[in-house]
PDB file of N, CA, C and O in Angstrom, chain B, residues numbered from 101:
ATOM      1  N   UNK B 101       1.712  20.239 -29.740  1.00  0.00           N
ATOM      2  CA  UNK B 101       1.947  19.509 -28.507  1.00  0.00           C
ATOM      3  C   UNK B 101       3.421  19.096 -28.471  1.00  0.00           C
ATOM      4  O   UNK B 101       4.012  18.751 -29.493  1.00  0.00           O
ATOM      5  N   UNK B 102       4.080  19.148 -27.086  1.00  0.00           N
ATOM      6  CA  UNK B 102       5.409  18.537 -26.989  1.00  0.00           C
ATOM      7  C   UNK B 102       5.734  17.514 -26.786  1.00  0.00           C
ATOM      8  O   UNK B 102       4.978  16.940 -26.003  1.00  0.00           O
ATOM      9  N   UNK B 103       6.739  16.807 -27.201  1.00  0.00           N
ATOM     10  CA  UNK B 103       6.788  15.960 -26.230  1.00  0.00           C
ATOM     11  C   UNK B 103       7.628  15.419 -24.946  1.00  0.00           C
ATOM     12  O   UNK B 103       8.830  15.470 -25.206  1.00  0.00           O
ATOM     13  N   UNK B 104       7.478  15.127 -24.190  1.00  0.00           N
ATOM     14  CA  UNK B 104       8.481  14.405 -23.018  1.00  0.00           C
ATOM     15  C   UNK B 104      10.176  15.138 -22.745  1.00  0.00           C
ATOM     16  O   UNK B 104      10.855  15.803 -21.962  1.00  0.00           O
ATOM     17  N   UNK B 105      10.180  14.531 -23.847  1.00  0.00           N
ATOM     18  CA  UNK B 105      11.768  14.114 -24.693  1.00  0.00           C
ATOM     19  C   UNK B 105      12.256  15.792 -24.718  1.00  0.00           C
ATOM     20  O   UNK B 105      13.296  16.114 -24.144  1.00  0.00           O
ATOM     21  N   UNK B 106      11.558  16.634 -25.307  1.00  0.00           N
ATOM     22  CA  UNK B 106      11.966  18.006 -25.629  1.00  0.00           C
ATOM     23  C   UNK B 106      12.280  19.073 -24.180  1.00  0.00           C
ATOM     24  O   UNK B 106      12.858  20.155 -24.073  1.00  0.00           O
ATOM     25  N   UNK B 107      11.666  18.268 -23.296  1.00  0.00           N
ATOM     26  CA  UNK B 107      12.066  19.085 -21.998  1.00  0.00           C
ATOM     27  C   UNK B 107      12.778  18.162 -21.113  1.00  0.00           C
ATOM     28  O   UNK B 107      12.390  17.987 -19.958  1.00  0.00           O
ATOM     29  N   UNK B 108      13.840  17.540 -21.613  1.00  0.00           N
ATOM     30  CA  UNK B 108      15.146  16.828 -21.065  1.00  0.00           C
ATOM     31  C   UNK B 108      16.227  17.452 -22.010  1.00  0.00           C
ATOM     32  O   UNK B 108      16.376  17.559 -23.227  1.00  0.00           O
ATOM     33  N   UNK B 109      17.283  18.010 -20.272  1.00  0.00           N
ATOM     34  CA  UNK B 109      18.513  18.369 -20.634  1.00  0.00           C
ATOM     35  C   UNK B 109      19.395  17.847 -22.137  1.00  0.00           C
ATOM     36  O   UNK B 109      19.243  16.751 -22.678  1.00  0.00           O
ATOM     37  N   UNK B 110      20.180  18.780 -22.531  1.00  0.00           N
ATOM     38  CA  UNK B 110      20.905  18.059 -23.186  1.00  0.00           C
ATOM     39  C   UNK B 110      22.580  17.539 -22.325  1.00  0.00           C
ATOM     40  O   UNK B 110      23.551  16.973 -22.828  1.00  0.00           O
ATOM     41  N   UNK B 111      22.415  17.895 -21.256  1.00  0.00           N
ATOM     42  CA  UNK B 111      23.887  17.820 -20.568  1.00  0.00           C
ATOM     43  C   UNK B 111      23.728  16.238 -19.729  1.00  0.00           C
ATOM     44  O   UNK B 111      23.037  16.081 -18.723  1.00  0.00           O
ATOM     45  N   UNK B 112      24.647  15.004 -20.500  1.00  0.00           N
ATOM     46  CA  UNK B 112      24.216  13.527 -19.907  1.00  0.00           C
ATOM     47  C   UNK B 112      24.684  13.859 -18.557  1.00  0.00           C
ATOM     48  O   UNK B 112      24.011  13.022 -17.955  1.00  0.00           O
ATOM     49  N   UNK B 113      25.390  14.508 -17.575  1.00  0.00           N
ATOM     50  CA  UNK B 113      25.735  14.039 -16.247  1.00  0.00           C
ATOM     51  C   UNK B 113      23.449  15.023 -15.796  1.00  0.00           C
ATOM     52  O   UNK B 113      22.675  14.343 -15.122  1.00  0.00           O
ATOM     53  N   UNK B 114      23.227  15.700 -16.051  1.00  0.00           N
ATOM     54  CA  UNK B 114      21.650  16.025 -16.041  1.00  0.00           C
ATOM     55  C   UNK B 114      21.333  14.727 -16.276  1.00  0.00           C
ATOM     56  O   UNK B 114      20.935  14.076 -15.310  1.00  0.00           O
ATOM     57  N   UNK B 115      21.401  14.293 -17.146  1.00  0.00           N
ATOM     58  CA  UNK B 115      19.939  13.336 -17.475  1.00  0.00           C
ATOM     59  C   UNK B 115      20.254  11.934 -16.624  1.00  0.00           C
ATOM     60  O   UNK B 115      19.453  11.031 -16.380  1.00  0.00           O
ATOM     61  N   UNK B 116      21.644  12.022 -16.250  1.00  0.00           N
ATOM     62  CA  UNK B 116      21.733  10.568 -15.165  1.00  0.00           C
ATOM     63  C   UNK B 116      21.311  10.968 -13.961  1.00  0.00           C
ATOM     64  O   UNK B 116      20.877  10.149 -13.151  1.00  0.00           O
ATOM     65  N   UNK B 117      21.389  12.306 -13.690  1.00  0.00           N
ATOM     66  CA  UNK B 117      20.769  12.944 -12.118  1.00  0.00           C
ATOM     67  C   UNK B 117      19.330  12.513 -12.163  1.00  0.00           C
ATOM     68  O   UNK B 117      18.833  11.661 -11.428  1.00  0.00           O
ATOM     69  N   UNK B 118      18.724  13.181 -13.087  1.00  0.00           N
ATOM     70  CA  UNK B 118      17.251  12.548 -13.610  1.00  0.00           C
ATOM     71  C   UNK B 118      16.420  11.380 -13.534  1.00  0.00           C
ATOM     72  O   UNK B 118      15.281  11.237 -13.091  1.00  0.00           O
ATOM     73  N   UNK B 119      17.392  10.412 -14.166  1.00  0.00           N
ATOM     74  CA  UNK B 119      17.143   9.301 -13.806  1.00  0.00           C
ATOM     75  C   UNK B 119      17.599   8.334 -12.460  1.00  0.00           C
ATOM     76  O   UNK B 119      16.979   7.335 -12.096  1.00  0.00           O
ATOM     77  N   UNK B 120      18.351   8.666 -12.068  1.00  0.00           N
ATOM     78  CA  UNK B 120      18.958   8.483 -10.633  1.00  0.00           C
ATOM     79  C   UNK B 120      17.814   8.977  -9.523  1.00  0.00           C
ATOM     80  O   UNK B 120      17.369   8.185  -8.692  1.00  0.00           O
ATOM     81  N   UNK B 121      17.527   9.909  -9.572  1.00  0.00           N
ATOM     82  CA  UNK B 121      15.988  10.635  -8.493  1.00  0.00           C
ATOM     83  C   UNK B 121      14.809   9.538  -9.067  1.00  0.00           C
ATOM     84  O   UNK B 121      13.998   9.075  -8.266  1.00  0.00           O
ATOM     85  N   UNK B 122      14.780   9.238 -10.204  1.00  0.00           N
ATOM     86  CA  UNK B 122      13.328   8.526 -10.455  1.00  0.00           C
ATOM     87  C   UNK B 122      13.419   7.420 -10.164  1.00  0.00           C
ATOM     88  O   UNK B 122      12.540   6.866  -9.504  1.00  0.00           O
ATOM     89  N   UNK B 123      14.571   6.769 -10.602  1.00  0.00           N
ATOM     90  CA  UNK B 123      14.932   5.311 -10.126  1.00  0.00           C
ATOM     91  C   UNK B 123      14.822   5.144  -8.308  1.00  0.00           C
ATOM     92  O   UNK B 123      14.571   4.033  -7.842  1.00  0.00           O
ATOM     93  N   UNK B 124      14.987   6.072  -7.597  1.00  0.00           N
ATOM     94  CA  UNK B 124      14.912   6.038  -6.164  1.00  0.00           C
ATOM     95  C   UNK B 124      13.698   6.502  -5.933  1.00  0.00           C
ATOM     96  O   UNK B 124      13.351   5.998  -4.865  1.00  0.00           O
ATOM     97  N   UNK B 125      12.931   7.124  -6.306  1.00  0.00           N
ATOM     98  CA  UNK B 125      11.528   7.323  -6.623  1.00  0.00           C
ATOM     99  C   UNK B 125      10.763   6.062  -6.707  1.00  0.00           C
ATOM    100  O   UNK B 125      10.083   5.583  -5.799  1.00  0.00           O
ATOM    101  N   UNK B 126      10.944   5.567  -7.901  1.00  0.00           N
ATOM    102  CA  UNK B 126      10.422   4.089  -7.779  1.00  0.00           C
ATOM    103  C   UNK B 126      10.923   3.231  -6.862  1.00  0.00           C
ATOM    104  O   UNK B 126      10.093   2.429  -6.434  1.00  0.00           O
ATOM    105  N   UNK B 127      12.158   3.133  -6.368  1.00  0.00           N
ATOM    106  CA  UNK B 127      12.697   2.186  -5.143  1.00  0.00           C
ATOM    107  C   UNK B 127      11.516   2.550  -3.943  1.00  0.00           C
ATOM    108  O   UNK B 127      11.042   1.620  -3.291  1.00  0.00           O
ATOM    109  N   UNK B 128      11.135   3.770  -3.731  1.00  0.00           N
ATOM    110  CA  UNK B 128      10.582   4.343  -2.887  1.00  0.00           C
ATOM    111  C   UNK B 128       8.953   3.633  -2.676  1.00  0.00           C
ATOM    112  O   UNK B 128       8.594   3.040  -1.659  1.00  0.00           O
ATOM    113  N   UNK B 129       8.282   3.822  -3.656  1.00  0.00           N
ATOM    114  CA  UNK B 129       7.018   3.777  -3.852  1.00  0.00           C
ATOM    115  C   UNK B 129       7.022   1.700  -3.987  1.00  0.00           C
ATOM    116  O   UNK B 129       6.072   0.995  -3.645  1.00  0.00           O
ATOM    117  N   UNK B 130       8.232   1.237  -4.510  1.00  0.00           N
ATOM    118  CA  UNK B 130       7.980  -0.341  -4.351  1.00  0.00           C
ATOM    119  C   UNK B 130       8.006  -0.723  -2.832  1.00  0.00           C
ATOM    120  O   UNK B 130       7.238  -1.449  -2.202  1.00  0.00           O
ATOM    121  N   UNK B 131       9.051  -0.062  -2.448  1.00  0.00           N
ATOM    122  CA  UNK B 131       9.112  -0.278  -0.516  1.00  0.00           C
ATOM    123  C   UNK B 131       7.393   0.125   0.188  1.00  0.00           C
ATOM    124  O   UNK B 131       6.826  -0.418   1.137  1.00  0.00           O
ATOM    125  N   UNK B 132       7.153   0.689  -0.254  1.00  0.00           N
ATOM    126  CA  UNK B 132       6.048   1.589   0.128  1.00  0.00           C
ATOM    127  C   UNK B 132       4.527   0.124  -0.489  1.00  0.00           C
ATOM    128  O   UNK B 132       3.679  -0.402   0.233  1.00  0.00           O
ATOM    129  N   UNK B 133       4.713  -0.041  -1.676  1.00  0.00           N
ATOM    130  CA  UNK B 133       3.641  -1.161  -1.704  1.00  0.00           C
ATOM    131  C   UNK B 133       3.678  -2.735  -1.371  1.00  0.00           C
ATOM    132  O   UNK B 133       2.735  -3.489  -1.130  1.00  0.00           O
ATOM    133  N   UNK B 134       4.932  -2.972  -1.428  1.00  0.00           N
ATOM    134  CA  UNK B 134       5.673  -3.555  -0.186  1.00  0.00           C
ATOM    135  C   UNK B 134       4.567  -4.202   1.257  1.00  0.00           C
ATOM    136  O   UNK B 134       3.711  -5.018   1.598  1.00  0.00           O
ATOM    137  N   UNK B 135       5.449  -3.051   1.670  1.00  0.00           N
ATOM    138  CA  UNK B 135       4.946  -2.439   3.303  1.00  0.00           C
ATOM    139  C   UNK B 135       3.166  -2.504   3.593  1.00  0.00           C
ATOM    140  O   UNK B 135       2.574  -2.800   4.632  1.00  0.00           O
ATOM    141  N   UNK B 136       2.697  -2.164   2.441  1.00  0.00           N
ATOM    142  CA  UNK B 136       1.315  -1.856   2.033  1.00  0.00           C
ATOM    143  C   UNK B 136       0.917  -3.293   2.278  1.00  0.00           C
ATOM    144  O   UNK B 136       0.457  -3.577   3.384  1.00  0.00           O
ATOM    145  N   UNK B 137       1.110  -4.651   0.929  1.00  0.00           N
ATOM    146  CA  UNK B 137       0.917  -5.421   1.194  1.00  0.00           C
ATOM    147  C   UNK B 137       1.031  -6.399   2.500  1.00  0.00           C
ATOM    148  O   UNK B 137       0.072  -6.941   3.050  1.00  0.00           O
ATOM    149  N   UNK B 138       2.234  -6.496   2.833  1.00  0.00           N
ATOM    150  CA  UNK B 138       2.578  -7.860   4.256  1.00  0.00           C
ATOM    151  C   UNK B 138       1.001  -6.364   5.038  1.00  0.00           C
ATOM    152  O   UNK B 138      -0.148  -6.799   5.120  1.00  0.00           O
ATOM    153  N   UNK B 139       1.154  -5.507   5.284  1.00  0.00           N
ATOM    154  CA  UNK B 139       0.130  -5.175   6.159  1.00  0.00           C
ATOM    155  C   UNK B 139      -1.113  -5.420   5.991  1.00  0.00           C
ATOM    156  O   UNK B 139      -1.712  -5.634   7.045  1.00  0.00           O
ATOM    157  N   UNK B 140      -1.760  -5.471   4.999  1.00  0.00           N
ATOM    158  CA  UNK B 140      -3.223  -6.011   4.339  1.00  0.00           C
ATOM    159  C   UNK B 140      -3.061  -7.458   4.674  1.00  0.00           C
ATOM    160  O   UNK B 140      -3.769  -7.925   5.565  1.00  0.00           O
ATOM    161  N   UNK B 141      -2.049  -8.346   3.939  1.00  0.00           N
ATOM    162  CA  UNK B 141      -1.925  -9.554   4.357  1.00  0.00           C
ATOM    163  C   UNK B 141      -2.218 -10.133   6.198  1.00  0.00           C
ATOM    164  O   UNK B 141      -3.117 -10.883   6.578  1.00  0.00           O
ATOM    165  N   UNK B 142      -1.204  -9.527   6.990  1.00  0.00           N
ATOM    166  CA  UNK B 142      -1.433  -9.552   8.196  1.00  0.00           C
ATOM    167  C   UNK B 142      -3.104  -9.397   8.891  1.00  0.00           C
ATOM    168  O   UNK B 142      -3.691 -10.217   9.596  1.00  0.00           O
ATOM    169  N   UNK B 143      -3.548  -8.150   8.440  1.00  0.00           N
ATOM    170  CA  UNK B 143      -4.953  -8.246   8.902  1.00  0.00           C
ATOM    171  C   UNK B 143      -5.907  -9.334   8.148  1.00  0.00           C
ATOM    172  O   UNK B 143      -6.894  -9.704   8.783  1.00  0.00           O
ATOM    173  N   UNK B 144      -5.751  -9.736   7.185  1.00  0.00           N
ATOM    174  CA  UNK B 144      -6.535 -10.700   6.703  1.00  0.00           C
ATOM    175  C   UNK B 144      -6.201 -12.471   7.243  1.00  0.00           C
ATOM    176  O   UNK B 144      -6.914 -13.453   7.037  1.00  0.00           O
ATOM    177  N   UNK B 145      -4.836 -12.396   7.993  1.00  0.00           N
ATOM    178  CA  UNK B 145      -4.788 -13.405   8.742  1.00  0.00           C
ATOM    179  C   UNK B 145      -5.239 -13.773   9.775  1.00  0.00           C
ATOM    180  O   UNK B 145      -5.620 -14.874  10.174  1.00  0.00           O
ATOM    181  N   UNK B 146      -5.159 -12.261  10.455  1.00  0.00           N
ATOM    182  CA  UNK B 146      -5.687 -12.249  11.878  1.00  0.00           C
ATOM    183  C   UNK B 146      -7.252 -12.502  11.790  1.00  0.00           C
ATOM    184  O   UNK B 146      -7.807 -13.252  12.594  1.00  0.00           O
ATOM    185  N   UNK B 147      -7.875 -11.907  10.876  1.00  0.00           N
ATOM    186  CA  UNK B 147      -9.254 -11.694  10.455  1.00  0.00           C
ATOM    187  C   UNK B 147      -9.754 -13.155  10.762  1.00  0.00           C
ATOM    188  O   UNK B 147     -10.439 -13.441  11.744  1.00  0.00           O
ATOM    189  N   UNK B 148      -9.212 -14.281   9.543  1.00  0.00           N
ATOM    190  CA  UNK B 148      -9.176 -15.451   9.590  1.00  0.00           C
ATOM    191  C   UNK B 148      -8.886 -16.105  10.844  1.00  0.00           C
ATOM    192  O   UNK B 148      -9.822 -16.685  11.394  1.00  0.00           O
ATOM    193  N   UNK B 149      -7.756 -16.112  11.385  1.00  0.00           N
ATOM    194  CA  UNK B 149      -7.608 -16.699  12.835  1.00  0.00           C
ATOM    195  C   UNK B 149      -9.127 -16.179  13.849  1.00  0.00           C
ATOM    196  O   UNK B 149     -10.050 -16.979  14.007  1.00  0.00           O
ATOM    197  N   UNK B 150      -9.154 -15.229  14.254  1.00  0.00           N
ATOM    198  CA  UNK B 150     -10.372 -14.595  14.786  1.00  0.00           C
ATOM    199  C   UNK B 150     -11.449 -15.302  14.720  1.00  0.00           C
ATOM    200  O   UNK B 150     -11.886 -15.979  15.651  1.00  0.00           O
ATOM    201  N   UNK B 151     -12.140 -15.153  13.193  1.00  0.00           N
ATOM    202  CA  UNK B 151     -12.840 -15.775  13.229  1.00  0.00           C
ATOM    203  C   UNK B 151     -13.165 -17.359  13.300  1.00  0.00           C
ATOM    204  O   UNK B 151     -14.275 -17.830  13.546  1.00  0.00           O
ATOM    205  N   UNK B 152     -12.137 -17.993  13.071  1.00  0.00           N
ATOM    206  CA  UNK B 152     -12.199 -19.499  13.171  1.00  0.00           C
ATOM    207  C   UNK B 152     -12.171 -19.496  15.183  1.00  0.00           C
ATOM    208  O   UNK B 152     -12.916 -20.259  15.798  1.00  0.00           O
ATOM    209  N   UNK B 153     -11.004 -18.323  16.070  1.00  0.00           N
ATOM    210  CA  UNK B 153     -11.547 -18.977  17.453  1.00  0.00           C
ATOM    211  C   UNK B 153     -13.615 -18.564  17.906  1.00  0.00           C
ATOM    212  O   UNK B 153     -14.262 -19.020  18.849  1.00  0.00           O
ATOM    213  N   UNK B 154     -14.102 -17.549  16.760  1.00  0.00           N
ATOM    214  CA  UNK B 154     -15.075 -17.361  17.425  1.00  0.00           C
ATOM    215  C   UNK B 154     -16.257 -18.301  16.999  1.00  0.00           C
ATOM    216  O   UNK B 154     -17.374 -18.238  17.513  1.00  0.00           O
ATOM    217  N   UNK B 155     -15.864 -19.260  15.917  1.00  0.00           N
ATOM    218  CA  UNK B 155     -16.766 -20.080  15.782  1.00  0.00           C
ATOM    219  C   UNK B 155     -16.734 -21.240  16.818  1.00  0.00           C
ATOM    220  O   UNK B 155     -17.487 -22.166  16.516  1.00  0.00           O
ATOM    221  N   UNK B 156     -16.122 -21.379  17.822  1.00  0.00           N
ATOM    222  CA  UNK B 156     -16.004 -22.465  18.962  1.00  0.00           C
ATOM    223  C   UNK B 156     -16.841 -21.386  19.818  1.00  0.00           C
ATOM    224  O   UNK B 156     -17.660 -22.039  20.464  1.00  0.00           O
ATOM    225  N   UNK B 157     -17.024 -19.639  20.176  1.00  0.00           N
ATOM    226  CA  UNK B 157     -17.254 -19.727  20.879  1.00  0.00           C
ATOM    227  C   UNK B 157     -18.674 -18.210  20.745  1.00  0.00           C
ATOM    228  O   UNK B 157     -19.252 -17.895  19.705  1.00  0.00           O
ATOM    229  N   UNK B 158     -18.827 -17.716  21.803  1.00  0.00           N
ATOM    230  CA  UNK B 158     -19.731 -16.784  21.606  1.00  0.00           C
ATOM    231  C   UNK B 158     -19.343 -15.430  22.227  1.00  0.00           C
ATOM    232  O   UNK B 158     -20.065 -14.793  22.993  1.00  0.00           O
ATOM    233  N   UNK B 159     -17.863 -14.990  21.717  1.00  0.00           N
ATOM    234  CA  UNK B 159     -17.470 -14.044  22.245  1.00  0.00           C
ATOM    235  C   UNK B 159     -17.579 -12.927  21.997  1.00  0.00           C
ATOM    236  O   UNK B 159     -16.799 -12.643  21.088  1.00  0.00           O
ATOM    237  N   UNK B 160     -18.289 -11.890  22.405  1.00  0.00           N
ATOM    238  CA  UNK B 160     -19.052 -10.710  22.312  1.00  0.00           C
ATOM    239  C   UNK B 160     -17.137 -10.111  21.703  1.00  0.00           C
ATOM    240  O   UNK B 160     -16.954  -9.753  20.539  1.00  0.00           O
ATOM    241  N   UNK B 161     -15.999 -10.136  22.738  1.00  0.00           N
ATOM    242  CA  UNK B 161     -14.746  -8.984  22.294  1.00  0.00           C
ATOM    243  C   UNK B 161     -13.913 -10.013  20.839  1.00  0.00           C
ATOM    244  O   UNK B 161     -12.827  -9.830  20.290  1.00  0.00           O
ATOM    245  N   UNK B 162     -14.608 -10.708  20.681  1.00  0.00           N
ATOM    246  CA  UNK B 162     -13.645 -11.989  19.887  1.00  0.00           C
ATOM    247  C   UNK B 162     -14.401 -11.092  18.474  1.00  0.00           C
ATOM    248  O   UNK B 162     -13.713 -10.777  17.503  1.00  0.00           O
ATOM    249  N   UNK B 163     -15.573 -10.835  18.545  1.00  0.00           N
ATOM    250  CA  UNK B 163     -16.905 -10.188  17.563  1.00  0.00           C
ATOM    251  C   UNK B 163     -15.811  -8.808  16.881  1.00  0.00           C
ATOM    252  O   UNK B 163     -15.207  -8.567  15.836  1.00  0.00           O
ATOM    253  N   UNK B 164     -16.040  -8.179  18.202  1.00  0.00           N
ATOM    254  CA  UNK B 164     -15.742  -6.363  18.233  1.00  0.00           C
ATOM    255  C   UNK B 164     -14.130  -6.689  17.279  1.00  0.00           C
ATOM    256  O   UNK B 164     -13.883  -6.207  16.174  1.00  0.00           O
ATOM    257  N   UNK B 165     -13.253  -7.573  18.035  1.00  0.00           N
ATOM    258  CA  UNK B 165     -11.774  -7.338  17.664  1.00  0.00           C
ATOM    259  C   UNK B 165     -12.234  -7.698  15.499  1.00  0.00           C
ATOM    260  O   UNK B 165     -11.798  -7.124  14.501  1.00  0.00           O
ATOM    261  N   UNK B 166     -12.914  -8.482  15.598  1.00  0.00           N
ATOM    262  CA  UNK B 166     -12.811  -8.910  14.089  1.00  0.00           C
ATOM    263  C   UNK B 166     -13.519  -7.691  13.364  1.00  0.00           C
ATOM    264  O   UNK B 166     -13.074  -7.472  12.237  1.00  0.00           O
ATOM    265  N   UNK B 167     -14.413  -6.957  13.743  1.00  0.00           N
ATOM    266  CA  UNK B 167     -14.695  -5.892  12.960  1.00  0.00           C
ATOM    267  C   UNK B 167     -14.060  -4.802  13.491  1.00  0.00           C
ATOM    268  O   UNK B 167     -14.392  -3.818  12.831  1.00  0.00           O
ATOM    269  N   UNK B 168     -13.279  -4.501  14.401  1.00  0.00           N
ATOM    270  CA  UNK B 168     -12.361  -3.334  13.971  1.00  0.00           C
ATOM    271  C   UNK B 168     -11.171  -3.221  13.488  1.00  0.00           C
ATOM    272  O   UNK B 168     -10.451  -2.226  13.408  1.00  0.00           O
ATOM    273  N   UNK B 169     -10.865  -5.137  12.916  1.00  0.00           N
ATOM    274  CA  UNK B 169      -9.482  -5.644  12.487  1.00  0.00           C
ATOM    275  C   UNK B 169     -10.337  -4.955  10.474  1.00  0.00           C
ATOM    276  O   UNK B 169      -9.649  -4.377   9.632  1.00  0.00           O
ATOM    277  N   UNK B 170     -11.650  -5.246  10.319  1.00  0.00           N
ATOM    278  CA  UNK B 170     -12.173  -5.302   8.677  1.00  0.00           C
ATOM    279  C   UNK B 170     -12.342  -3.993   8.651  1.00  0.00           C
ATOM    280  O   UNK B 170     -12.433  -3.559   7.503  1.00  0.00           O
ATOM    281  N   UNK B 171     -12.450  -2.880   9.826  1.00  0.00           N
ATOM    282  CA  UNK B 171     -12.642  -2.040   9.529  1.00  0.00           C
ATOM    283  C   UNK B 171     -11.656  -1.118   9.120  1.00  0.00           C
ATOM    284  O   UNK B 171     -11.743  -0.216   8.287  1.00  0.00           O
ATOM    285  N   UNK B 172     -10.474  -1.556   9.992  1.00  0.00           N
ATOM    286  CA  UNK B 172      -8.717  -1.152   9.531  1.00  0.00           C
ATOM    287  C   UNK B 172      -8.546  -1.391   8.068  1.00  0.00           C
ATOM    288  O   UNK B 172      -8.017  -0.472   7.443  1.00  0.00           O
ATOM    289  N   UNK B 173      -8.956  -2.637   7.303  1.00  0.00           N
ATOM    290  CA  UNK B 173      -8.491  -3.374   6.204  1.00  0.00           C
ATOM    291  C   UNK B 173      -9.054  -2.166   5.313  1.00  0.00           C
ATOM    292  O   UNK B 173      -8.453  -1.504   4.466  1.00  0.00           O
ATOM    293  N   UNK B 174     -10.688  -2.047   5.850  1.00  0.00           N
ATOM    294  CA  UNK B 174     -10.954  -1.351   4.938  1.00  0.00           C
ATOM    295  C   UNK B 174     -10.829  -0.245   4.568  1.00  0.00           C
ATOM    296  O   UNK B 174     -11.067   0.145   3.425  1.00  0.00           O
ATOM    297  N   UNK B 175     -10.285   0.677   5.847  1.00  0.00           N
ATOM    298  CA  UNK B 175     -10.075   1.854   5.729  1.00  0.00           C
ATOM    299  C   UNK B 175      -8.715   2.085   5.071  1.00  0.00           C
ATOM    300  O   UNK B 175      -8.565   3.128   4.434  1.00  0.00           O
ATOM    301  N   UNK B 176      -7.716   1.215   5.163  1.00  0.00           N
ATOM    302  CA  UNK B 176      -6.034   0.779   4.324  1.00  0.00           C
ATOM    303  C   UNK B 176      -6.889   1.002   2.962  1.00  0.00           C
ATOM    304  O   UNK B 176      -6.871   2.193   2.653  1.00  0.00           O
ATOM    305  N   UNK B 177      -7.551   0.288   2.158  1.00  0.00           N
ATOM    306  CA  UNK B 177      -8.079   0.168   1.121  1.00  0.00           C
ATOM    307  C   UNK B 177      -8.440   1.275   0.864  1.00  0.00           C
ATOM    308  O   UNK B 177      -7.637   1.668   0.017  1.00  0.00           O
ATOM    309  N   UNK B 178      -8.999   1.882   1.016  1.00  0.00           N
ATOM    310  CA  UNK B 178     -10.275   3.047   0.474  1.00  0.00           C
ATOM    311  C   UNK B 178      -8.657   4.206   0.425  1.00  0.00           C
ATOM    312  O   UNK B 178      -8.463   4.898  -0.574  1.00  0.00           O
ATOM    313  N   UNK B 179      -7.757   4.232   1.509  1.00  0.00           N
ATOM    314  CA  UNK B 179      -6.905   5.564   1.587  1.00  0.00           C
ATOM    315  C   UNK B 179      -5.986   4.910   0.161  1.00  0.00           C
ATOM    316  O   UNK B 179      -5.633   5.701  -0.714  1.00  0.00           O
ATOM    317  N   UNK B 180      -5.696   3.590   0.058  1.00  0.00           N
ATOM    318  CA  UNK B 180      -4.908   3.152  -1.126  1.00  0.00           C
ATOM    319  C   UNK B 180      -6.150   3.821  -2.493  1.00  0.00           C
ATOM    320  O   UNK B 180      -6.151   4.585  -3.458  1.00  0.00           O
ATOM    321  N   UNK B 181      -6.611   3.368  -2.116  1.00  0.00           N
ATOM    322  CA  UNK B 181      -7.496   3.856  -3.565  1.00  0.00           C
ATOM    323  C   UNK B 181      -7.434   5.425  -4.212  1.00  0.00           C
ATOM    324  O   UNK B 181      -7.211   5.886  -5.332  1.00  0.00           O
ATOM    325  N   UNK B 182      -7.686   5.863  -3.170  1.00  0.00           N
ATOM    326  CA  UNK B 182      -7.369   7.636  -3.351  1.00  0.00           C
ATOM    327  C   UNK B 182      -5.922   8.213  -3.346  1.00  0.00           C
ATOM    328  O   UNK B 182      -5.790   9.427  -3.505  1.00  0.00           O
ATOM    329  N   UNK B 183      -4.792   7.393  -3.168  1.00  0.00           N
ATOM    330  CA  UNK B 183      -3.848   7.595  -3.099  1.00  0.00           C
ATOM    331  C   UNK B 183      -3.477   7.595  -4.436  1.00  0.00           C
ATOM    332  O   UNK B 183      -2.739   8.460  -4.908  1.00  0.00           O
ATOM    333  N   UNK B 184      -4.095   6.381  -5.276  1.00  0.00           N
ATOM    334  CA  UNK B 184      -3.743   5.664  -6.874  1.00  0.00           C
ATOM    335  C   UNK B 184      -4.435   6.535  -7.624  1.00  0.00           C
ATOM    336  O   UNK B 184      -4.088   6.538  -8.805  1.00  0.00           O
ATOM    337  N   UNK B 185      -5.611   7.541  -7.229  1.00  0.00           N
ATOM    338  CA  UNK B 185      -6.022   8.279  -8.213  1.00  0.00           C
ATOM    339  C   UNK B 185      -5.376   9.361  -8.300  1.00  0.00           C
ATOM    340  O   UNK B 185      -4.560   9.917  -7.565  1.00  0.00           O
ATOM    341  N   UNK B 186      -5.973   9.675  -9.591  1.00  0.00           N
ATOM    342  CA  UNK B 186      -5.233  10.653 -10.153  1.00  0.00           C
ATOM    343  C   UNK B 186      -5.751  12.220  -9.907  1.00  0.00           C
ATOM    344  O   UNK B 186      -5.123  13.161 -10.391  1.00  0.00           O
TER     345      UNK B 186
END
């Protein structure tokens, strides 16, 4: 078995290119869970707001908006999940 290490250049302006793409790689994917979060966050506010106006009242679209706000959340979730597997 090899390891890692044995299939990196020996030429350092290579191996800073290398690490330069991964390091923006990861810049990439933190922006990205980021973005991920405040958006999960957001629907779970609204979720909350929602439901606190529909406990004053008996609103059939006040109902609909809160489950197609959990159904967004959940569908964010389930595509994050399959995204993280491997």
């Amino acid at each position: 078995m090899t390891s890692p290490a044995e299939h990196l250049p020996d030429d350092l302006d290579a191996l800073r290119a290398i690490i330069a793409a991964q390091a923006s790689q990861i810049e990439e994917l933190s922006r990205s869970n980021r973005a991920y979060e405040a958006l999960v966050d957001a629907l779970r506010v609204q979720i909350v707001r929602l439901k606190k106006q529909k406990f004053g009242t008996s609103s059939e679209k006040v109902a609909r908006n809160i489950e197609q706000l959990e159904l967004a959340l959940e569908g964010l979730e389930v595509a994050r999940a399959a995204d993280l597997s491997p």
